[in-house]
C-alpha positions in Angstrom: 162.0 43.9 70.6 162.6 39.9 70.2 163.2 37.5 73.3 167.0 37.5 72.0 167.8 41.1 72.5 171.1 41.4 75.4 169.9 44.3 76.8 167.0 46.1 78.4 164.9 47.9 75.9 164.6 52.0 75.9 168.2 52.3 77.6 171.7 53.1 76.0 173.7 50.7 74.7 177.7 50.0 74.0 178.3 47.9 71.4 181.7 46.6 69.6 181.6 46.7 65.7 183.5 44.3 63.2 183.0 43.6 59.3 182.0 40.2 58.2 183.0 40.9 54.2 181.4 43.9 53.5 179.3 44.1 56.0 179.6 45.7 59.8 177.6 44.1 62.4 178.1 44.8 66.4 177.4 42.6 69.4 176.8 44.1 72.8 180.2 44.6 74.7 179.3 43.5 77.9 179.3 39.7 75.8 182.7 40.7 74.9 185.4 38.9 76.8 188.3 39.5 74.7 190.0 40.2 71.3 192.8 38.1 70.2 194.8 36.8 67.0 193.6 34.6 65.0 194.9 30.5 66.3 195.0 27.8 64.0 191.6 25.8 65.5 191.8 21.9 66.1 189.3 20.6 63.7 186.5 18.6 65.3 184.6 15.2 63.3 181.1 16.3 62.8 181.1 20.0 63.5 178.7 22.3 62.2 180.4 23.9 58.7 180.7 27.2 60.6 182.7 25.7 63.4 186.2 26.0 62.3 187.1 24.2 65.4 188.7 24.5 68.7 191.1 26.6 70.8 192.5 26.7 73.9 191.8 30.4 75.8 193.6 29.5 78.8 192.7 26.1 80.0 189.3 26.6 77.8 188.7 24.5 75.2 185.8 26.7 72.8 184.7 26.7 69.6 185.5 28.9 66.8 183.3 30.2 64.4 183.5 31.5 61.2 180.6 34.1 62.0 180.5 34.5 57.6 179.9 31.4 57.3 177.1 31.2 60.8 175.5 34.0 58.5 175.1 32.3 55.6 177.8 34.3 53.6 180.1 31.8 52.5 183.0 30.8 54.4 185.7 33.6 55.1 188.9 33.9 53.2 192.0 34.4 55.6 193.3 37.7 55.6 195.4 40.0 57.6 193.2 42.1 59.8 191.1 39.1 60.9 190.8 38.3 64.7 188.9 36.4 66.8 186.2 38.1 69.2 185.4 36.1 72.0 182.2 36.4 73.3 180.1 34.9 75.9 176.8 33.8 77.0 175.5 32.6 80.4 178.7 29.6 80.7 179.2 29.1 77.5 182.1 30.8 75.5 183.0 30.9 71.9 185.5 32.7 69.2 183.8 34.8 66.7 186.4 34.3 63.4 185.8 38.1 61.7 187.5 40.5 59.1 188.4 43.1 61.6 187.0 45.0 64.3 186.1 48.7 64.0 185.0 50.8 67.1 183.2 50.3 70.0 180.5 53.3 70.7 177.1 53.9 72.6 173.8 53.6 70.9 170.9 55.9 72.1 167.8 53.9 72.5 166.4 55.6 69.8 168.5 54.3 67.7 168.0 50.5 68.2 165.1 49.2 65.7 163.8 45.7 66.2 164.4 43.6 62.7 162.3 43.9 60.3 159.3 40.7 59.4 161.0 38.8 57.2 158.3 36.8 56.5 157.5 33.5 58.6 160.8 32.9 59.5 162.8 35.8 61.1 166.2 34.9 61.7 167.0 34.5 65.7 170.8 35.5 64.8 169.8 39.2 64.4 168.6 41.2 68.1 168.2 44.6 66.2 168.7 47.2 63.8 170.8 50.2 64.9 170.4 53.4 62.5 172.7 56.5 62.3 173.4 59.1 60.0 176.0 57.1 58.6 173.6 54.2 57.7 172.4 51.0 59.8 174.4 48.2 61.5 173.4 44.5 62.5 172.9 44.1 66.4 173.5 39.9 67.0 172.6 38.1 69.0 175.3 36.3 71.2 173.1 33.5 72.4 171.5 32.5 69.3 175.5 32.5 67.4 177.0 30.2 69.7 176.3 26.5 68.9 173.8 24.6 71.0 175.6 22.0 73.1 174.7 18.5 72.7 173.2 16.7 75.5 175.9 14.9 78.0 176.3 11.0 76.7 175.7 9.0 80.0 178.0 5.9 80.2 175.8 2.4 80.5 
């Protein structure tokens, strides 16, 4: 397994699915804060293009991203099922903009592959491949989605 894997390798696993287009990819649910509707984010100047913005969770101010666009799929059209996942990793927080969530379920260590070489550059956005009869799902991983945060500005 890679260095961005969220969990300890040969144990079980819970993991919460969603669909980014046609796709379904999961995240680990112990990075899974909450699930909410989707907010109209504050734009920010200078944003990554997969940062929609910024909401406010409660006194929070985090960023949302459009995880189709983070992946390299385009940037999602609106629809009715989407939500926002929020997920977190060590203190930072962020909305993950999807299509729709679809279950939450257990994954038997057997079942978690590390990614395949993709040639020189392996993507640090993918953890794992899960496989079940039904076909194979997209592990993430959480730290790797969030945006980095820039360095403090000091005053002069």
């Amino acid at each position: 397994m890679t260095s961005n894997v969220a969990y300890k390798t040969g144990e079980a696993l819970q993991v919460l699915s969603f669909e980014v287009g046609t796709q379904t990819y999961c995240v680990p649910v112990n990075s899974v804060r909450e699930i909410r509707g989707v907010t109209p984010p504050t734009q920010l100047p200078d944003a990554p293009p997969y940062v929609r913005g910024v909401i406010n969770l409660r006194g929070q101010v985090m960023p949302v991203i459009d995880l189709s666009a983070r992946l390299g799929k385009g940037v999602a059209e609106d629809g009715p099922r989407q939500v926002i996942i929020v997920i977190e990793s060590g203190d930072d927080v962020a909305g993950l903009l999807v299509d729709a969530v679809c279950d939450s379920f257990i994954v038997n260590a057997d079942q978690i592959n590390p990614p395949p070489s993709m040639g020189e550059e392996n993507s640090p956005l993918v953890s794992a491949v899960i496989t079940s009869d039904t076909g194979m799902t997209v592990l993430l991983s959480v730290s790797h989605i969030i945006p980095e945060r820039p360095a403090p500005a000091i005053a002069a």
